[in-house]
mmJSON file of the N, C-alpha and C atoms, coordinates in Angstrom:
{"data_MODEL":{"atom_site":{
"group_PDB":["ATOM","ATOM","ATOM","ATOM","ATOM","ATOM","ATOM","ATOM","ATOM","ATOM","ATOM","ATOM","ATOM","ATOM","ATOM","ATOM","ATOM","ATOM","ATOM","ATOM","ATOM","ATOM","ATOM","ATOM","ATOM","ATOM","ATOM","ATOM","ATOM","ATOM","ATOM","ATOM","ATOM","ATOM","ATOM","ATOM","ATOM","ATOM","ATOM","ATOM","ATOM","ATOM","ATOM","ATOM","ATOM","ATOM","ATOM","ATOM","ATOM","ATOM","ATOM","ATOM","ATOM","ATOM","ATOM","ATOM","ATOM","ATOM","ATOM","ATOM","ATOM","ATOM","ATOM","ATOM","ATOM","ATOM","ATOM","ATOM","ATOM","ATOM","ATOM","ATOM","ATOM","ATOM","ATOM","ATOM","ATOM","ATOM","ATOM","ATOM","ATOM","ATOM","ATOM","ATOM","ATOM","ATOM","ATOM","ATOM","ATOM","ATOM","ATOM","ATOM","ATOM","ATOM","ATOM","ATOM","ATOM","ATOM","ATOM","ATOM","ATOM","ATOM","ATOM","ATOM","ATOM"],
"id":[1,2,3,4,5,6,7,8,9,10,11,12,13,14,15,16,17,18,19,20,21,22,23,24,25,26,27,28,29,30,31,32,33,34,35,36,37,38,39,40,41,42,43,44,45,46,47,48,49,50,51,52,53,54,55,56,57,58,59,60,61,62,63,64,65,66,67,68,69,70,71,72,73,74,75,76,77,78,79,80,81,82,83,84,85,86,87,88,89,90,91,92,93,94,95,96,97,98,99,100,101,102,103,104,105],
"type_symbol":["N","C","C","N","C","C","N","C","C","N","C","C","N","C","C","N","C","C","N","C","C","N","C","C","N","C","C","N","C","C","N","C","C","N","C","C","N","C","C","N","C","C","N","C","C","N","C","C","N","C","C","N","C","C","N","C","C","N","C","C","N","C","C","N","C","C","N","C","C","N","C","C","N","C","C","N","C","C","N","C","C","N","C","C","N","C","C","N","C","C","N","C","C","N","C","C","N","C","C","N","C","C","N","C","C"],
"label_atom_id":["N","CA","C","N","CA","C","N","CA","C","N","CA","C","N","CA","C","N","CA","C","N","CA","C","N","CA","C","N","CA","C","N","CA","C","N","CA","C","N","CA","C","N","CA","C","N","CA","C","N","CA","C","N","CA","C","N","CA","C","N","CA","C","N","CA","C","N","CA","C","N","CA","C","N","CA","C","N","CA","C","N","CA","C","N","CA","C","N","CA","C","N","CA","C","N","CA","C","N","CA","C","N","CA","C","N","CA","C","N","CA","C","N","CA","C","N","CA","C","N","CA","C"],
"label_alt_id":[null,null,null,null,null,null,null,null,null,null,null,null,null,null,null,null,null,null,null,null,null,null,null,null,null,null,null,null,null,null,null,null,null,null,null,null,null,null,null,null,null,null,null,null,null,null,null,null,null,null,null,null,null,null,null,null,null,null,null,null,null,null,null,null,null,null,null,null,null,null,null,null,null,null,null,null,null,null,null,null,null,null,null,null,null,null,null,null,null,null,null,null,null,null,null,null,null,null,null,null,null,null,null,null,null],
"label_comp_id":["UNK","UNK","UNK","UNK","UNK","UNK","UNK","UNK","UNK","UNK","UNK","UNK","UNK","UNK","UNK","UNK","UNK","UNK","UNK","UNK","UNK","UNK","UNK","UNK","UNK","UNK","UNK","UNK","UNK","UNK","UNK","UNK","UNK","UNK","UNK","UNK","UNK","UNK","UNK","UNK","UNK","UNK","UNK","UNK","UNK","UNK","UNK","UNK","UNK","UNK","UNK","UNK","UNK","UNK","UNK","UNK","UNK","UNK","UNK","UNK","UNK","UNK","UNK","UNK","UNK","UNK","UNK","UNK","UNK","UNK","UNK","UNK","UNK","UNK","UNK","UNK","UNK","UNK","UNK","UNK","UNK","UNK","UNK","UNK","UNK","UNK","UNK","UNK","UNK","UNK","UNK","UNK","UNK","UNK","UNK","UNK","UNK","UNK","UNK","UNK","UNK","UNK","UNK","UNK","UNK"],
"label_asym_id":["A","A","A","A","A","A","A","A","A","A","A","A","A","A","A","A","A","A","A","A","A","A","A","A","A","A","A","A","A","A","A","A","A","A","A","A","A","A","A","A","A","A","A","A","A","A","A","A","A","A","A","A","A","A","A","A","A","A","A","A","A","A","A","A","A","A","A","A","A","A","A","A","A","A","A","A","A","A","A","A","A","A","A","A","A","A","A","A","A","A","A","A","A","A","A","A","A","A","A","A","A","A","A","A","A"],
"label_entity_id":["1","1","1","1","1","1","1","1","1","1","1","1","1","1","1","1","1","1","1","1","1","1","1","1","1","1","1","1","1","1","1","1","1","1","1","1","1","1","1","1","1","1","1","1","1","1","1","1","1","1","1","1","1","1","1","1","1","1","1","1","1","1","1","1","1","1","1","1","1","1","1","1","1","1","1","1","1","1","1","1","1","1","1","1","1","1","1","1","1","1","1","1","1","1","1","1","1","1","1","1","1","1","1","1","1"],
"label_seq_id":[1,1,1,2,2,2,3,3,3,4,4,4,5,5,5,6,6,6,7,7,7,8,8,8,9,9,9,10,10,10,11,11,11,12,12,12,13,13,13,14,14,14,15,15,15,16,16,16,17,17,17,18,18,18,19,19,19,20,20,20,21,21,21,22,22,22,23,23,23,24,24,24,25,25,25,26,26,26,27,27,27,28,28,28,29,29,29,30,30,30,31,31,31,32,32,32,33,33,33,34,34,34,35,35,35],
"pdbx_PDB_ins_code":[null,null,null,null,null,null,null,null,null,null,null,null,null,null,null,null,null,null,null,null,null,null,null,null,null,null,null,null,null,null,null,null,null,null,null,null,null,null,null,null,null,null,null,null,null,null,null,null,null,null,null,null,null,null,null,null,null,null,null,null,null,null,null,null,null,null,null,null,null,null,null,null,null,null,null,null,null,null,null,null,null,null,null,null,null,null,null,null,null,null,null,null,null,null,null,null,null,null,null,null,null,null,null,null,null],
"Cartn_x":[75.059,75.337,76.848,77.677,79.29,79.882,79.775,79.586,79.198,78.371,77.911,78.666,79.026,79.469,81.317,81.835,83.2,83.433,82.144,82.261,82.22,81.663,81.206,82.545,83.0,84.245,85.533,85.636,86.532,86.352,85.073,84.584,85.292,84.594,84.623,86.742,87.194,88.901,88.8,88.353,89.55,88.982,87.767,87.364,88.534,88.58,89.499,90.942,91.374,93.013,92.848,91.508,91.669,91.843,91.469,91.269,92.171,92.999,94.12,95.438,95.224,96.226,96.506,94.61,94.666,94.975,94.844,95.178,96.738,97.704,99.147,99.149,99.135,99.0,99.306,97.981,97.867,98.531,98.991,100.136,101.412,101.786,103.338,103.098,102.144,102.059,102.363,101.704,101.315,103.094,103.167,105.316,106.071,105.971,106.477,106.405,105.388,105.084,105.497,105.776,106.284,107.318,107.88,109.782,109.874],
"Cartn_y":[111.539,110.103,109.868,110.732,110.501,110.933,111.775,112.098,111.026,110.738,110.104,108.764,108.162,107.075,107.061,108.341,108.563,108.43,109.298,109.514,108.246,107.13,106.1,105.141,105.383,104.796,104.778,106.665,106.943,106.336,106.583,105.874,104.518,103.297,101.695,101.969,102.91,102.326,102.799,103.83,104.286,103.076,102.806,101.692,100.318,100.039,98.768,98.73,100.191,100.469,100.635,101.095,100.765,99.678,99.123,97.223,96.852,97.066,96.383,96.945,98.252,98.694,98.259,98.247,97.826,96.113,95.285,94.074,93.975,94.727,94.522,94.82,96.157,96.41,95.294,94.599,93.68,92.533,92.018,90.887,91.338,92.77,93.059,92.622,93.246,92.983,91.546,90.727,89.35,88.778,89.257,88.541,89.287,90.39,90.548,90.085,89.703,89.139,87.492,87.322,85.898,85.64,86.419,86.894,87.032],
"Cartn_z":[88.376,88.441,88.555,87.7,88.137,89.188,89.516,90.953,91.819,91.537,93.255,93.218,91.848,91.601,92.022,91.482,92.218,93.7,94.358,95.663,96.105,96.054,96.789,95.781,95.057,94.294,95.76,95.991,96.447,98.19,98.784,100.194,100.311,99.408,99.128,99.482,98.363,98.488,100.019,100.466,101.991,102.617,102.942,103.672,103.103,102.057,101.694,102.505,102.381,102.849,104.173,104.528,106.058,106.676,106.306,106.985,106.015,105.38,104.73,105.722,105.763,107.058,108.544,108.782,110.555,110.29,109.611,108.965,109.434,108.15,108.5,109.694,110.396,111.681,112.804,112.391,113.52,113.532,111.771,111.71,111.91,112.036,112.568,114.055,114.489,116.597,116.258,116.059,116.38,116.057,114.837,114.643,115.444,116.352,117.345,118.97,118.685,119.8,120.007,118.73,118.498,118.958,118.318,118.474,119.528],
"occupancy":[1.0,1.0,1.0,1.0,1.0,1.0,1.0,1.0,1.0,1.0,1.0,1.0,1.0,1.0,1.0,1.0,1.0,1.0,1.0,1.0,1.0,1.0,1.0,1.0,1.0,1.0,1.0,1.0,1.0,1.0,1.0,1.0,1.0,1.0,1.0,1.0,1.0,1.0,1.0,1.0,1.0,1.0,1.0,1.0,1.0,1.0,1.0,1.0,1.0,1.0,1.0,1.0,1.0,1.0,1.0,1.0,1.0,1.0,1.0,1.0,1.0,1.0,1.0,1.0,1.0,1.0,1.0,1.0,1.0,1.0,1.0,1.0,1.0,1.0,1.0,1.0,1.0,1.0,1.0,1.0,1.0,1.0,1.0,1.0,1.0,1.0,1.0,1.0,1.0,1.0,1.0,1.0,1.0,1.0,1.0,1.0,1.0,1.0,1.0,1.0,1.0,1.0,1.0,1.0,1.0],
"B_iso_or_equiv":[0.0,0.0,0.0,0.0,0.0,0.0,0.0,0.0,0.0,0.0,0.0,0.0,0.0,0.0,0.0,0.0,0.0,0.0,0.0,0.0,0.0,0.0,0.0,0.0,0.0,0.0,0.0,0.0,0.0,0.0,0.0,0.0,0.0,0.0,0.0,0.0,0.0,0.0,0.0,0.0,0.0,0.0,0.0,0.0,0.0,0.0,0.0,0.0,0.0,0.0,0.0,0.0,0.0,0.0,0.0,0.0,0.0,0.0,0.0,0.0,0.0,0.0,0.0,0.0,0.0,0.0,0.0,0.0,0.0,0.0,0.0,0.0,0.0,0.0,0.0,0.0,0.0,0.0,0.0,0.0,0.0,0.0,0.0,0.0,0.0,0.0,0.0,0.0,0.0,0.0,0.0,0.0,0.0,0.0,0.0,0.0,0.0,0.0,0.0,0.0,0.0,0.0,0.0,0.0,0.0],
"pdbx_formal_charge":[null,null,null,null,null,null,null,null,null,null,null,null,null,null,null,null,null,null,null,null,null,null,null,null,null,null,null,null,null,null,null,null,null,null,null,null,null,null,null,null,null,null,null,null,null,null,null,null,null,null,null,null,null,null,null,null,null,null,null,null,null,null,null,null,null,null,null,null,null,null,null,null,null,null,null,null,null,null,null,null,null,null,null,null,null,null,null,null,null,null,null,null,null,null,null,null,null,null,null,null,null,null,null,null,null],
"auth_seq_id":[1,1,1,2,2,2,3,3,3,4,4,4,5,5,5,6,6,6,7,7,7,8,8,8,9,9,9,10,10,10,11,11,11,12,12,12,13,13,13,14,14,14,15,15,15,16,16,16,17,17,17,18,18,18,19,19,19,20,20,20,21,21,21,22,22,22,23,23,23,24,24,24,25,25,25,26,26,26,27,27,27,28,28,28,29,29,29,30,30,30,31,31,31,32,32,32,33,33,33,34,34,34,35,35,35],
"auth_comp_id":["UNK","UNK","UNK","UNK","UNK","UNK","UNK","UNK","UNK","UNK","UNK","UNK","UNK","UNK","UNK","UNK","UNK","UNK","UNK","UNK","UNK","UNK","UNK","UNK","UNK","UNK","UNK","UNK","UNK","UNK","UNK","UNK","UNK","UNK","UNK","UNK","UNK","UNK","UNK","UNK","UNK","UNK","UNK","UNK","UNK","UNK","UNK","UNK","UNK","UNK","UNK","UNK","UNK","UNK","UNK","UNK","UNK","UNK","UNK","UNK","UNK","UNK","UNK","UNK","UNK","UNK","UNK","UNK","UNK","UNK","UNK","UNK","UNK","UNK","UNK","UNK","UNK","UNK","UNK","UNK","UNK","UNK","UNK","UNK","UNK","UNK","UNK","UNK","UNK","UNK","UNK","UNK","UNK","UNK","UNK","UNK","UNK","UNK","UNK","UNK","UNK","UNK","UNK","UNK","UNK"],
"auth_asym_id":["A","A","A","A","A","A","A","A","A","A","A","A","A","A","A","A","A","A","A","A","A","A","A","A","A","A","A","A","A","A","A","A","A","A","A","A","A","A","A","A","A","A","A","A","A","A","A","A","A","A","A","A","A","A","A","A","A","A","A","A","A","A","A","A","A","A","A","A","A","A","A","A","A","A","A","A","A","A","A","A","A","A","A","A","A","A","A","A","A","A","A","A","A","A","A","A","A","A","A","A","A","A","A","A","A"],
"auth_atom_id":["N","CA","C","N","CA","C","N","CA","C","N","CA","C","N","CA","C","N","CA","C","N","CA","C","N","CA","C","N","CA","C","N","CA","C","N","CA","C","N","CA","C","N","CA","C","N","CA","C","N","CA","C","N","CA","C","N","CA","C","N","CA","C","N","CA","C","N","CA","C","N","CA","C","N","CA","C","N","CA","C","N","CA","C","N","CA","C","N","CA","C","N","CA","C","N","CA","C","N","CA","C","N","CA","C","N","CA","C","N","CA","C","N","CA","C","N","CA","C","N","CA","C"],
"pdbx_PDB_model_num":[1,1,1,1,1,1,1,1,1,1,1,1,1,1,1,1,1,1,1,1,1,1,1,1,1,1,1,1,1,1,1,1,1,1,1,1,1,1,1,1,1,1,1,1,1,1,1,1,1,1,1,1,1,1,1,1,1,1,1,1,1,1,1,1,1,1,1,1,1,1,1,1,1,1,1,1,1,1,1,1,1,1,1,1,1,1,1,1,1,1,1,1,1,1,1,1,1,1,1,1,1,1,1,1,1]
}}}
């Protein structure tokens, strides 16, 4: 049970920081593109 509960702990964050990354990502393009 701890196990599987870490693993899917540790999945949920990379998924979060992913789309928190491609997120900034895409608001740096967009204020450069402003500029």
């Amino acid at each position: 049970m701890t196990s599987i509960s870490i693993v899917f702990f540790l999945l949920g964050a990379t998924i979060l920081w992913g789309g928190f990354m491609v997120t900034l990502a895409i608001t740096i393009k967009n204020e450069r593109k402003t500029n």
